[in-house]
C-alpha positions as CSV (number, residue, x, y, z in Angstrom):
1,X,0.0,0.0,0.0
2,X,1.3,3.4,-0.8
3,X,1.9,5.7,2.3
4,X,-0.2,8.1,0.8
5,X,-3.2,6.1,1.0
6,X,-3.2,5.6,4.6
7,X,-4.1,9.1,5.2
8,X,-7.1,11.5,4.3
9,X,-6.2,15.2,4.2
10,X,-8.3,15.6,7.1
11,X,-5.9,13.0,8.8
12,X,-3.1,14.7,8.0
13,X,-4.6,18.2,9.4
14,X,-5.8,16.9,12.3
15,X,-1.7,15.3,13.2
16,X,-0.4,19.2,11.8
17,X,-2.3,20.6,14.0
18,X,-1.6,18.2,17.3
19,X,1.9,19.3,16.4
20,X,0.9,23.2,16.4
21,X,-1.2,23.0,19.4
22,X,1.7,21.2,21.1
23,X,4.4,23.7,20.3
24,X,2.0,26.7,21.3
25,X,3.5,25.6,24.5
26,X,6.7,24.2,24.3
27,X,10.4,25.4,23.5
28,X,10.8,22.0,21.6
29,X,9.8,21.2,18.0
30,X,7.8,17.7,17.3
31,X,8.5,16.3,14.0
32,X,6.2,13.1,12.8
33,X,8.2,11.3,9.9
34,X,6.3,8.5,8.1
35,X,7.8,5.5,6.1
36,X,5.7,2.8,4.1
37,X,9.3,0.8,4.9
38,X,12.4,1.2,5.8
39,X,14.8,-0.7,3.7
40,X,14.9,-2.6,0.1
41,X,15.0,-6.3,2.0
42,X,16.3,-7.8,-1.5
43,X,17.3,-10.9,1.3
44,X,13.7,-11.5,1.5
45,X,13.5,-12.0,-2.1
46,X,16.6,-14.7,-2.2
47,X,15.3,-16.8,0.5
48,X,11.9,-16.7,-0.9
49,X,13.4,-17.8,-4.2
50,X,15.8,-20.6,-2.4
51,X,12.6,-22.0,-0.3
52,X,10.3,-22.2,-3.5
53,X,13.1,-23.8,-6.0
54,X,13.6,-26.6,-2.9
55,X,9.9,-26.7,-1.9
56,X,9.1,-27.8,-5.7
57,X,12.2,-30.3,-5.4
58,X,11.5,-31.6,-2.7
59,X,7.5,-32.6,-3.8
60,X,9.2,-33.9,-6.6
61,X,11.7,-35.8,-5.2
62,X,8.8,-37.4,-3.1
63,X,6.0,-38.6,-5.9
64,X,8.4,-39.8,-7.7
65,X,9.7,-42.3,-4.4
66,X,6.4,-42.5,-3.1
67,X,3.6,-42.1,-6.1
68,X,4.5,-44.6,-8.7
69,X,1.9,-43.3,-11.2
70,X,4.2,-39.9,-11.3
71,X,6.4,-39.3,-13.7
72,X,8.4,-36.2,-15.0
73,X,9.3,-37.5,-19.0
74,X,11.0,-40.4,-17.8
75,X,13.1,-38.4,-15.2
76,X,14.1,-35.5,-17.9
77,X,16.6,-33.3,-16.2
78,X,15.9,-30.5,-18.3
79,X,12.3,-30.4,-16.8
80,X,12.9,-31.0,-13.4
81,X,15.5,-28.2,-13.3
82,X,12.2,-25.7,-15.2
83,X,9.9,-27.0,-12.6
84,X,12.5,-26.2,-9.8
85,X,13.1,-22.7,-11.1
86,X,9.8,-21.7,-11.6
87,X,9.4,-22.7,-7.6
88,X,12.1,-20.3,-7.4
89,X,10.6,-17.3,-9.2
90,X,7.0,-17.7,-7.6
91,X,8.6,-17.8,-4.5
92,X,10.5,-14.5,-5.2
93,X,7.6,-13.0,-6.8
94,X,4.9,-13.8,-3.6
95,X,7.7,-12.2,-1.2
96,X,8.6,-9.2,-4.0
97,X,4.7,-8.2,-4.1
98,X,3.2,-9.9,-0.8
99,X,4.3,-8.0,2.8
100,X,4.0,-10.5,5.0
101,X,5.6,-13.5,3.0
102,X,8.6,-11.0,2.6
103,X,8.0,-10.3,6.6
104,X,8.3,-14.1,7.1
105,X,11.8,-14.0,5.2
106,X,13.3,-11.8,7.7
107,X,14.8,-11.9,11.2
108,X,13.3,-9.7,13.4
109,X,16.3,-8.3,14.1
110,X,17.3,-7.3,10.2
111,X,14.3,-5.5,10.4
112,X,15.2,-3.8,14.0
113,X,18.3,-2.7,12.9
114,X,17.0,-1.8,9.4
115,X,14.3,0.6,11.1
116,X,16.5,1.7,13.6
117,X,18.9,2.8,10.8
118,X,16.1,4.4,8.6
119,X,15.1,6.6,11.9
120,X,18.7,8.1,12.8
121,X,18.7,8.9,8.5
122,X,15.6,10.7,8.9
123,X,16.8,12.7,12.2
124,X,19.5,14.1,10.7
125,X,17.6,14.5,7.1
126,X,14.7,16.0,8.4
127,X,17.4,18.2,11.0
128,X,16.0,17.5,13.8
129,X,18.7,18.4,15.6
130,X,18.6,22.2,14.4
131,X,17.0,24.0,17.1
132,X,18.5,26.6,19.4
133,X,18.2,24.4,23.0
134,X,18.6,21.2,20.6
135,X,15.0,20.6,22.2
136,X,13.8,18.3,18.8
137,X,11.7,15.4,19.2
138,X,11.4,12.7,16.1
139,X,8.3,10.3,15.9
140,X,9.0,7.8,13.2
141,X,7.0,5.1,12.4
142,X,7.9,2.5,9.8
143,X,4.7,0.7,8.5
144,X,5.8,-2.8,6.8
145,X,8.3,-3.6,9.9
146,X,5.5,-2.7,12.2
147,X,7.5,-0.6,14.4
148,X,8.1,2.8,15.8
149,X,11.0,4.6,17.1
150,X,10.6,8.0,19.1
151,X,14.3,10.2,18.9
152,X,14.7,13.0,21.4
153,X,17.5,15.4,21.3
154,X,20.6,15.7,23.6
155,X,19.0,18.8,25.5
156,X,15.8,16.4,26.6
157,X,17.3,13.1,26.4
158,X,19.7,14.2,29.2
159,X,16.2,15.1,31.2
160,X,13.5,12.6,29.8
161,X,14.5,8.6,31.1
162,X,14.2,6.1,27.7
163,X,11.7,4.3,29.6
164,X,9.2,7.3,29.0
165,X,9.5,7.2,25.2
166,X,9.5,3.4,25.4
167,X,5.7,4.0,27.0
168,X,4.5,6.1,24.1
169,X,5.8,3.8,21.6
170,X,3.3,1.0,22.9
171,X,0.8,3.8,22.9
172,X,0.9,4.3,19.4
173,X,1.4,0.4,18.5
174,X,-1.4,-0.4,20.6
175,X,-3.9,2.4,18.5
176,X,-1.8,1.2,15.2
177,X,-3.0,-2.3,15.6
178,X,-6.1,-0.9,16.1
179,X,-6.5,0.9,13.5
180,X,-6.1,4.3,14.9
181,X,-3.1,5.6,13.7
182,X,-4.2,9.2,13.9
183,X,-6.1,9.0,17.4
184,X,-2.4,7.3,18.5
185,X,-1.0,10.2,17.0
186,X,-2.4,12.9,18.2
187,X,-2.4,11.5,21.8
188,X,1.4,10.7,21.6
189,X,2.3,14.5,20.5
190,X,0.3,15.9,23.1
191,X,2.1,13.4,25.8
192,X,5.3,15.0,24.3
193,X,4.2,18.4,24.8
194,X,3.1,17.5,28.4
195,X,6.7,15.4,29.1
196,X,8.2,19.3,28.2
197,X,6.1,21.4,30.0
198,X,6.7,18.8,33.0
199,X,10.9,18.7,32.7
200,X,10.1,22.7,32.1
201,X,10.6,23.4,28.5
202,X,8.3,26.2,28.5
203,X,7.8,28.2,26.0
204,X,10.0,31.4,25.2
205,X,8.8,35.6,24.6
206,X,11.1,35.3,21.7
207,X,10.5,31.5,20.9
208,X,10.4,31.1,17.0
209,X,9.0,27.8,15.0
210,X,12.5,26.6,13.8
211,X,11.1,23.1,12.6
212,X,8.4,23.0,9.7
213,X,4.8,21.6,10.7
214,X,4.3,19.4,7.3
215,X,4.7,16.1,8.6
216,X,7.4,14.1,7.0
217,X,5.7,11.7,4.6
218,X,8.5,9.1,2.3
């Protein structure tokens, strides 16, 4: 599924404006960054080929022991090795086009570190890091690997414990699964805004919006 069809417009607004309403009261800057996926996973697509190509040899391998009636032209080499690579390329097709055969290819963690990769890319693509009191907060989520990564700057990681992001991830899995990615959204940016206000990033006379507020869609 494209990203873009996840969202309406109106989902979109209502996120933008979670983030605007949040920063109304904040010296921090909340940036939601969106990924259908987070790497290629050509892997998946060579193991799905290997386990097709031996599936199909192995089925024939065991009519032809077990199911006298069965036979391939007299044994023809030439067709068992067609029959054994077109296994292979159904295979590689299902897990090229299908998500969660090409999820059952992978380790879970190739596609931990694959996210977790994708997410410190985006943080320093997206700049994240470019505000005056270094006060930027990233929430990434990466749809096909099912996972999301919240990324905090030095000037409130050194304040904010892990275990508090760790919290609002499940948040937003839990709604995710439900199928309330907005509603898990909106409530996770306004828990940021509150974790801020609470470790006393308050807003600032001069304070200026040094992050856009389009959410990060790729």
């Amino acid at each position: 599924m494209s990203i873009r069809k996840r969202f309406t417009d109106q989902d979109l607004e209502r996120i933008k404006t979670a983030v605007r309403e949040a920063e109304s009261k904040i010296s921090g800057e909340i940036v939601p960054v969106f990924v259908e996926k987070s790497g290629i996973y050509s892997l998946a697509t060579y193991r799905a080929a290997v386990f097709g190509a031996l599936a199909v040899f192995v089925v024939i391998v065991f009519l032809d022991r077990y199911v006298p009636s069965f036979a391939i032209y007299d044994r023809d080499p030439l067709l068992i090795f067609v029959f054994v690579a077109l296994g292979g390329l159904a295979g590689a097709l299902k897990a090229h086009f299908i998500n969660p055969i090409k999820r059952m290819m992978l380790s879970q963690v190739h596609l931990d570190q694959s996210t977790r990769k994708r997410a410190e890319n985006a943080f320093l693509e997206e700049e994240v890091f470019n505000t005056r009191q270094r006060t930027g907060i990233m929430i990434f989520v990466s749809f096909f690997e099912h996972e999301v990564i919240v990324m905090a700057d030095k000037g409130i990681s050194k304040v904010v414990d892990q275990s508090v992001w760790d919290g609002l991830v499940r948040g937003i899995i839990t709604n995710i699964k439900d199928g309330k990615i907005v509603e898990g959204m909106e409530g996770a940016i306004r828990k940021c805004g509150e974790i801020l206000l609470e470790k006393g990033f308050v807003i600032d006379p001069d304070d200026a919006n040094e992050l856009k507020d389009d959410l990060r869609i790729e």
